[in-house]
C-alpha positions as a Markdown table, in Angstrom:
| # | Residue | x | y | z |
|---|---|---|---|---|
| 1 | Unk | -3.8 | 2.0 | 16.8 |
| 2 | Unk | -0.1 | 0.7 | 16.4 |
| 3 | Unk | 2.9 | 3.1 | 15.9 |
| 4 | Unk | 4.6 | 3.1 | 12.9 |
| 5 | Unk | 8.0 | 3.3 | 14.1 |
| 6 | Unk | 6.6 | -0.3 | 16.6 |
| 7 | Unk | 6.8 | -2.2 | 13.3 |
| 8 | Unk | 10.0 | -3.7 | 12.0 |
| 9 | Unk | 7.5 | -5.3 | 9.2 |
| 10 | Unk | 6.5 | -1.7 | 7.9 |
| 11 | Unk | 5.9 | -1.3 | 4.4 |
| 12 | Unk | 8.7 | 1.9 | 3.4 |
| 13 | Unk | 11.3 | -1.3 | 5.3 |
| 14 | Unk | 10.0 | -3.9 | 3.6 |
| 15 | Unk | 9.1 | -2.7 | 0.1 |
| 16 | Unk | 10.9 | 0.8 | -0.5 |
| 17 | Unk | 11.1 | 0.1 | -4.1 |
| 18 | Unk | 7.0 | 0.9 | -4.0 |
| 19 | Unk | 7.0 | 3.0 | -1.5 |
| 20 | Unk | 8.5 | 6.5 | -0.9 |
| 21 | Unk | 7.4 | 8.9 | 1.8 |
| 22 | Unk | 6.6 | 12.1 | 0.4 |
| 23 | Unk | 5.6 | 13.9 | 3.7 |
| 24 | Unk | 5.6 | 13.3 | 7.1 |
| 25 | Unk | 4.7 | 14.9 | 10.6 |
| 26 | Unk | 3.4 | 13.7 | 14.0 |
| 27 | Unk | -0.4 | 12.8 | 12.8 |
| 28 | Unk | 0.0 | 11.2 | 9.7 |
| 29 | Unk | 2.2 | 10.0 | 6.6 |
| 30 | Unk | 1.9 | 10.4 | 3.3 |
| 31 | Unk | 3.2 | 7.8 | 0.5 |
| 32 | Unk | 3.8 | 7.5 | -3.1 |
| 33 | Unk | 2.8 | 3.8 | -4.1 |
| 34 | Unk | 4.4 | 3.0 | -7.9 |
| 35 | Unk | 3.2 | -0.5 | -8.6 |
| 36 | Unk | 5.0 | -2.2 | -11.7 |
| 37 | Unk | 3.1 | -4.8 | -13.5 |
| 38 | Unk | 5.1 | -7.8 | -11.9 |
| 39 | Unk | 6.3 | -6.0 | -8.8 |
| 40 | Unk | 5.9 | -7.7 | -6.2 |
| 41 | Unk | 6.3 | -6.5 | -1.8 |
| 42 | Unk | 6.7 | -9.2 | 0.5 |
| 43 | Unk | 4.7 | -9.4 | 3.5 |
| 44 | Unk | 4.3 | -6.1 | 5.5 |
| 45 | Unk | 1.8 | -3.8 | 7.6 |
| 46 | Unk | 0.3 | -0.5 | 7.1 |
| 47 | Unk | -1.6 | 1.4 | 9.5 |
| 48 | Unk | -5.4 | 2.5 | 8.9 |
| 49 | Unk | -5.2 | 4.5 | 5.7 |
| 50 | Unk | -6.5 | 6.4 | 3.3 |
| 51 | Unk | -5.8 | 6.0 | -1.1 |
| 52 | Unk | -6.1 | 8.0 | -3.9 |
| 53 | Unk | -5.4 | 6.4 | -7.0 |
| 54 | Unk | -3.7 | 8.0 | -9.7 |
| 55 | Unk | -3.4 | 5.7 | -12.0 |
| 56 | Unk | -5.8 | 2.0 | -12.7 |
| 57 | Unk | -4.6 | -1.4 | -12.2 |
| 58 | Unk | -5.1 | -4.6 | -11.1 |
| 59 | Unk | -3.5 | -6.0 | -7.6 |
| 60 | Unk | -3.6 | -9.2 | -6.3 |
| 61 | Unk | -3.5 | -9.1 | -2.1 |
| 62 | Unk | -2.6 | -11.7 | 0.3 |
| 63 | Unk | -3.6 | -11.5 | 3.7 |
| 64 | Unk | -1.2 | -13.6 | 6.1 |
| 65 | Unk | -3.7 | -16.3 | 6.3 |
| 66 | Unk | -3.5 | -16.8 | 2.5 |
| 67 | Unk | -6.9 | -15.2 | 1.6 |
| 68 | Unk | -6.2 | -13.8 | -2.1 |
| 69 | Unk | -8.1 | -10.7 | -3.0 |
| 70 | Unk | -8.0 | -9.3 | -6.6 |
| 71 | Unk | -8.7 | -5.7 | -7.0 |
| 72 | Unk | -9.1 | -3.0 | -9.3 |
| 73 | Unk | -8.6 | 0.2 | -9.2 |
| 74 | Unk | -9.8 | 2.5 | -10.8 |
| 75 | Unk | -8.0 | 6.5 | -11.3 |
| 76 | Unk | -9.6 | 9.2 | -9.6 |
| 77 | Unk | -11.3 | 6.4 | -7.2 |
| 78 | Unk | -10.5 | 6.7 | -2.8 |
| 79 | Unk | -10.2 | 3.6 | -1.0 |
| 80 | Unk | -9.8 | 3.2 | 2.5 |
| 81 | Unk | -8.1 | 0.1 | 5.0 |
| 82 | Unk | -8.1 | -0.3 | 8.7 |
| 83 | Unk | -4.5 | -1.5 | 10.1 |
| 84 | Unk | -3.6 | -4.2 | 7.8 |
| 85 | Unk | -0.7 | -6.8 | 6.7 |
| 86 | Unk | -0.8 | -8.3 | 3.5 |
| 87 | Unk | 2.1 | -8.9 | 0.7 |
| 88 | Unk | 1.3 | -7.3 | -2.8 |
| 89 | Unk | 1.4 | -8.2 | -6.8 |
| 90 | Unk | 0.8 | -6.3 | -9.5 |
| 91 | Unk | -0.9 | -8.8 | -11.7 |
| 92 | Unk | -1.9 | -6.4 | -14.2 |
| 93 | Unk | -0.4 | -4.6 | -17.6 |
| 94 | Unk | -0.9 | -1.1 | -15.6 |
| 95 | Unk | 1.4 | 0.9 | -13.8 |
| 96 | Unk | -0.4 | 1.3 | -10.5 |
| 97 | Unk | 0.2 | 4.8 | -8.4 |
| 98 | Unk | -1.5 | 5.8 | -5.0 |
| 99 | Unk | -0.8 | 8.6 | -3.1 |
| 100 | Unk | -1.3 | 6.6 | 0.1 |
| 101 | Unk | -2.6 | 8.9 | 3.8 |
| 102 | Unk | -1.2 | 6.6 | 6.4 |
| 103 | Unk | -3.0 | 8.0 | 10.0 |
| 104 | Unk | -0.6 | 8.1 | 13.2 |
């Protein structure tokens, strides 16, 4: 597993208009993800986390190969990613939130 602090491509650097830490110790950190419809983050890496979705929408993901994936989410609903980068869109009409369990 990479180290955040390893990462000059982390998502709070690249993106901090979606994401704000809200907690933070020596095993894991904890994110609020706001997702405007149109916002959009630039390429950028997350470690192996865990979501909680607070509120639905619709976000389009790009992988740094180019593979597009669409997804909804749905509130209430817990996702989970391995280490990943990939540049975001919200391409819905929905204000997406996450609470967002990024593992150290």
């Amino acid at each position: 597993m990479s180290n955040i602090s390893d990462h000059t491509d982390d998502a709070v650097s690249i993106a901090p208009h979606l994401h704000k830490v809200i907690f933070e110790n020596d095993k894991m950190r904890v994110l609020r993800v706001t997702v405007r419809p149109g916002d959009k983050a630039n390429m950028h890496w997350h470690p192996e986390n865990i979501n909680y979705i607070l509120s639905s929408g619709r976000l389009r993901f790009i992988k740094p190969d180019g593979t597009v994936a669409d997804v909804d989410l749905e509130e209430g609903q817990v996702t989970s990613s391995p280490e990943i980068s990939h540049a975001v869109e919200n391409i819905g009409t929905n204000e997406v939130q996450t609470i967002q369990v990024e593992l150290k």
